[in-house]
Each structure stands twice: as C-alpha cells, then as structure tokens.
C-alpha positions in Angstrom: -108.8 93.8 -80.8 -112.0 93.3 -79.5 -114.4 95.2 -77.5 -117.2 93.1 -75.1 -118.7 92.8 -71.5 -118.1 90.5 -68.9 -121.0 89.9 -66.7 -120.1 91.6 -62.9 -121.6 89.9 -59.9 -123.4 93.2 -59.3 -125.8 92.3 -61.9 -124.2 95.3 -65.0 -121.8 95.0 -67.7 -118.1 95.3 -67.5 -116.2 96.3 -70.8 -113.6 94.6 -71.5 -111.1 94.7 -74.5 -109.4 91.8 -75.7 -106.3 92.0 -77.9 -105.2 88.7 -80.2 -101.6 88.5 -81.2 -101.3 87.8 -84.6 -98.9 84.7 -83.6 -99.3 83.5 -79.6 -96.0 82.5 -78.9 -97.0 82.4 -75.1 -100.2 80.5 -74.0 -100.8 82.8 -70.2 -102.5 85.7 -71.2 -102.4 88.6 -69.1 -105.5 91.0 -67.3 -104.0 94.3 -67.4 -105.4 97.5 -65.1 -105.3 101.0 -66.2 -104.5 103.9 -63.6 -105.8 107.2 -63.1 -106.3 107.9 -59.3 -109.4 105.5 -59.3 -110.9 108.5 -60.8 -110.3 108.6 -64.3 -108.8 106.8 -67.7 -110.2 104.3 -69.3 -109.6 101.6 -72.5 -108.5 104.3 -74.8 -106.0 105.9 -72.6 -102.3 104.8 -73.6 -101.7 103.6 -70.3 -104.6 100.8 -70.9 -103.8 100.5 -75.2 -100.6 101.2 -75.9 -99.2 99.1 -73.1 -101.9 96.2 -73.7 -100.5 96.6 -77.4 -97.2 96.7 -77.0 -97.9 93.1 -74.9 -99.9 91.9 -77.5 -97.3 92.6 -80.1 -94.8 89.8 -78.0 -97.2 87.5 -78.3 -99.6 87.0 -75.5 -103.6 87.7 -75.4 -104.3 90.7 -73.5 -107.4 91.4 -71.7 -107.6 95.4 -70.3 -110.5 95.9 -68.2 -112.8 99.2 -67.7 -113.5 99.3 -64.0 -115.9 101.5 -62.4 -114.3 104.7 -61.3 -115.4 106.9 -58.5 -116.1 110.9 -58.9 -113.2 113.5 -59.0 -112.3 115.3 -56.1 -110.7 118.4 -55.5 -107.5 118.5 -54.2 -106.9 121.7 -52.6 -109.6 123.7 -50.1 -112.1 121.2 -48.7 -112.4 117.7 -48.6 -115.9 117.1 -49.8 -116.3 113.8 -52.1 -119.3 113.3 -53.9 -121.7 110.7 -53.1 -121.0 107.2 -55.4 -121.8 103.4 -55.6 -118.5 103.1 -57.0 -116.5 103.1 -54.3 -114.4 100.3 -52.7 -115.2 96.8 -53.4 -117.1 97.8 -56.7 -113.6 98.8 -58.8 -112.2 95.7 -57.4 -114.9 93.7 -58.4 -115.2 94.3 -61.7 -111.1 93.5 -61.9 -112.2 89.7 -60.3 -114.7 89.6 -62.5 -113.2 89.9 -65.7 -110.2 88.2 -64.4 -111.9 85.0 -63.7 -114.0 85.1 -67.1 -110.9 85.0 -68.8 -109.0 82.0 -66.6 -112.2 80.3 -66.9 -112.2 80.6 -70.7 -108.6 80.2 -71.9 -107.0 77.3 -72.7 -103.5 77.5 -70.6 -103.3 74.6 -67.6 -101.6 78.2 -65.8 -104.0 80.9 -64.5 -103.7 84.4 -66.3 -101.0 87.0 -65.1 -102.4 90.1 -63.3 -101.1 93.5 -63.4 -101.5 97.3 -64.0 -100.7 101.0 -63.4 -100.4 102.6 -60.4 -104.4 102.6 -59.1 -105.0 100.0 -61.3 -101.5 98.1 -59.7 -103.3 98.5 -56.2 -106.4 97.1 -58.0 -103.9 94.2 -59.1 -102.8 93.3 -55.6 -106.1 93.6 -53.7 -107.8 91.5 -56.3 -104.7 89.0 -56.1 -105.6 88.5 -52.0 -108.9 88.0 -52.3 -107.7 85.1 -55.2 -105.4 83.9 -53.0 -108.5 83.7 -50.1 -110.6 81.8 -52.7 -112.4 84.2 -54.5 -111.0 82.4 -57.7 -108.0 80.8 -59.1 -104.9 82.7 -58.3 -102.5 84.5 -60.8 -99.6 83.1 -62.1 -97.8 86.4 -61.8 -98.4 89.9 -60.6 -96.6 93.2 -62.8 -97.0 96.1 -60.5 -95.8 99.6 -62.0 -95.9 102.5 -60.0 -98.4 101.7 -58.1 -100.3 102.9 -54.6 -100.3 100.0 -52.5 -101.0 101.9 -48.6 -103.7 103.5 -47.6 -101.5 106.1 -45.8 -98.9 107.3 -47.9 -95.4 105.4 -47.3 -92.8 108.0 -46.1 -90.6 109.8 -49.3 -87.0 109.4 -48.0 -85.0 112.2 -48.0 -82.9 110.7 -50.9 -86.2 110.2 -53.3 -86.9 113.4 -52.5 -83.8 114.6 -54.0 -84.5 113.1 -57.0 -87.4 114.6 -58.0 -86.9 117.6 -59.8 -87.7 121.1 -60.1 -89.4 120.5 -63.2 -91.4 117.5 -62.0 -92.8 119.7 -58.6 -96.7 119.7 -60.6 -96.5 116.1 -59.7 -94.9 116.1 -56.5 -97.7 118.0 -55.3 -100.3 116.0 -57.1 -98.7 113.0 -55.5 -98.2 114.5 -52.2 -99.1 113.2 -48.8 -102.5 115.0 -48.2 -103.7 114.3 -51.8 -102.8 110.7 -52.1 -105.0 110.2 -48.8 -107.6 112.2 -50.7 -107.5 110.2 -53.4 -107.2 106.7 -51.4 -109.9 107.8 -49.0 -112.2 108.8 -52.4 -111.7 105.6 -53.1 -112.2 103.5 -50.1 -115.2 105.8 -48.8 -114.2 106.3 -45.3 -110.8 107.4 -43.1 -111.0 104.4 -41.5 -110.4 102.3 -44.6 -106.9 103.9 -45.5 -106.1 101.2 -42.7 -108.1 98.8 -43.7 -105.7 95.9 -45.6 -108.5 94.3 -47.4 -108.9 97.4 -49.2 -105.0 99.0 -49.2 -102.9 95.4 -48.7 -100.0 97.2 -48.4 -99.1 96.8 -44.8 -100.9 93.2 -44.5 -100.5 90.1 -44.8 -98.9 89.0 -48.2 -98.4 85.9 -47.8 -99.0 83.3 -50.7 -98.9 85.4 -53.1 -97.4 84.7 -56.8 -94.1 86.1 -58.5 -94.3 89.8 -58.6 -92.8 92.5 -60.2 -92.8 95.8 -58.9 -91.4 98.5 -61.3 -91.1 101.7 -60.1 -90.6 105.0 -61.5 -87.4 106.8 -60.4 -88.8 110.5 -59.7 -91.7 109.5 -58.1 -93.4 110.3 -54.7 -95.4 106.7 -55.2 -91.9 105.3 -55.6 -92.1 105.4 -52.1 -94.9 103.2 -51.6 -93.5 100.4 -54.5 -90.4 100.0 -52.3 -92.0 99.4 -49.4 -94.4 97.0 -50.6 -90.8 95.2 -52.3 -89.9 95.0 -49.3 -93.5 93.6 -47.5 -93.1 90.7 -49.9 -89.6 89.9 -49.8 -90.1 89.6 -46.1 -93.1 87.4 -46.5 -91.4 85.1 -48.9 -92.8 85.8 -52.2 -90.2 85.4 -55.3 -89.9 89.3 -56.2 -88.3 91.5 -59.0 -87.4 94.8 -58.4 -86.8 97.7 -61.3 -86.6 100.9 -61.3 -86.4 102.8 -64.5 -83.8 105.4 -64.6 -85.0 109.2 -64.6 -88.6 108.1 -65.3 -91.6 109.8 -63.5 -95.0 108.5 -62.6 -97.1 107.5 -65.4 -94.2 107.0 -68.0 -96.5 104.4 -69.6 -98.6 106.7 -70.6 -96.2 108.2 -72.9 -96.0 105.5 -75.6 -93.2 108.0 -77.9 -90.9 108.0 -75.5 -87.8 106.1 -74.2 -89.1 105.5 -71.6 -92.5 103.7 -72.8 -90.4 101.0 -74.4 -87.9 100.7 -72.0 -91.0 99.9 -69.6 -92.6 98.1 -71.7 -89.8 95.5 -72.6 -89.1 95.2 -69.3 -93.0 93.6 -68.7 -92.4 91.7 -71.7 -89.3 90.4 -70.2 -90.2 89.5 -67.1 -93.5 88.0 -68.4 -91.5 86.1 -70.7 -89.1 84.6 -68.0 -92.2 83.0 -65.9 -92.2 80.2 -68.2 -88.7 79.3 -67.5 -89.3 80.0 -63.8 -92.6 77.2 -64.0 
C-alpha cells in the first residue's frame, strides 16, 4: 500500500493510494471511488480500504482516489449550502485525473476498470462519458454499487418501498426525495444542474459505454435510481450485469464484518474476474 499525489489539471495535488497484490494474477488494475454524499469519506473509510483490499487480495492493483468533497449541508429546515470551489466538475476531475495517470503508467495493452460507491459510482459514470468523449482512454469496465446516477431522484416503486424496513426508516429519510436533491444540488451548485446529464448522466445519452455492473442494494431508496440506470444502458446497447444483494441496505460496503461485505465484495471480484474471458 502506498500513499502519493497525482498531479490535477487544476494545478493541486490529488492523493491517491495504491495497493500492490502480493501476486498479480490479473494485469487491469482498477480506479476505485469512495461514497459519502460528495460530502464526506475519504481513503481510510472501509468503503474506500476495505473494499480496495479485499480487490487487492484477488490479485489486481488497486488505485482509490481522494476527491475533493463539497461542504455538508443540512438536511432539514433551510436549504442554504455553503459557498465552495469544490463543486461540480472539480470532484470529477480529480477522478479523470488519477484515472488517466494510472492507464498512462501501467503496463496492461487494456485500459484500467472504473468503479465506486454510490457518490463515488456517479463519479464513475460521469468520468466514464467524458472518456468516452475523449477526455482520455476509456475504461475497460465500469462496477457501479449503489450508486446516484439522476439528478432528480428516480421514482421508489411501491414494491421497493415495501422492502425497506421499519428498522432501516433513518435511512429512508436520509435517502429520501428532498434530501437526495439536496445533496445532488450541493454537489452540482445550481437546480438547474440536477438536469444537466453532463453532470447526473443518468437520463442521457449512454451510448458507447464499456461493460457495466450495477449492483444494487436490496433495501435501498437509491435502488431506485441503479435500476433505472440498468435499464438506460440495456436500452442503449451496453453489455450489462445486474445484482442485487439480498436484504442488504445502502452502504453495505462499508461494513467489512459482515455477510454482506464479502458477499459484495466477491461479487466485484467475480465480475472483474470474468472481463478477461469476455475480451
């Protein structure tokens, strides 16, 4: 494991942590994306080290990257977000950034796989558009897991709603319609960028886009925004895998002693792992 920067086109640093596996068994390494409501986390969080672990442990280099994050909000009473340089494209940026330092540097003939957590799996896809637009080479793959992916909330079905339970309503309500535009709009800087596909591509044109996973977590209100973007690339003809991990809730990979942490985890691993077979 090693810590370093990657030099952002903004002219600062970008930490970045690289994790060696003690035996590569699998030459595409993979950036990986933290989550946190573009607000919060960081390298240390288990979501970012545990998962980029866990990867690391199968084989595969894994480089997690430290974006900049934008101030905390409040979610209740009054919408009043505090004044950043952080805001959408700089988060995104530093994701290019350190993506195409490490496909510039590895040794692989394939470009490195892409993927993250649910802010950091929005990061994922927005970063993979502007790749696919020539901002740098593309990704081989994208791993999407529970992420936000529209600026305005998809619609929770009736039967999602169902599944989340009693015990889970903290989240619910954390995850709820009015805060996840909150939190999207905190991030994008403006109402008019929840509709602005360049900065939520859920919705937009997907198109040329790589083999994607999208894993979602069962209980989740986000859940609803992973199965619509399943469906947004299925209908624009990208090769995509679907999971859903049984009773999970959002941000099970930030549990690394639980069930549910491997069971996630070896489900990356495995779909990572098939690529090669797919090349």
């Amino acid at each position: 494991m090693t810590d370093t920067t990657v030099a952002g086109r903004t002219g600062h640093d970008i930490p970045v942590r690289d994790y060696a596996p003690d035996e590569v068994r699998h030459t595409v390494p993979l950036v990986w994306v933290h989550g946190g409501g573009f607000m919060g986390g960081g390298l240390d969080m288990p979501e970012s080290d545990a998962v980029a672990r866990a990867i690391a442990h199968s084989g595969r280099h894994v480089r997690a990257v430290d974006y900049r994050l934008v101030p905390m909000i409040n979610f209740r009473g009054t919408f009043r977000p505090k004044p950043s340089t952080n805001r959408y494209p700089e988060p995104l940026f530093d994701v290019l950034d350190a993506y195409k330092d490490l496909a510039s540097t590895q040794p692989s003939t394939r470009s490195p796989l892409l993927g993250g957590t649910s802010a950091g799996a929005g990061l994922s896809l927005s970063a993979a558009t502007r790749l696919r637009d020539g901002d740098g080479p593309p990704p081989s793959g994208l791993a999407l897991i529970y992420g936000t992916f529209h600026g305005r909330p998809a619609t929770v079905t009736r039967e999602l709603r169902s599944r989340i339970r009693m015990s889970d309503r903290a989240m619910a309500v954390f995850l709820g319609k009015d805060s996840l535009e909150r939190m999207n709009m905190n991030y994008g800087g403006s109402p008019e960028s929840l509709d602005d596909h360049a900065v939520f591509p859920g919705g937009g044109d997907l198109r040329g886009l790589p083999q994607t996973l999208v894993m979602n977590a069962d209980r989740d209100n986000l859940r609803a925004s992973g199965d619509a973007l399943a469906q947004e690339l299925i209908d624009a003809g990208i090769e995509t895998t679907t999971q859903v991990l049984p009773n999970t809730t959002h941000g099970f990979l930030n549990k690394p002693k639980t069930r549910h942490f491997t069971d996630g985890t070896q489900a990356l691993v495995t779909w990572m792992d098939d690529q090669k077979a797919r090349q």
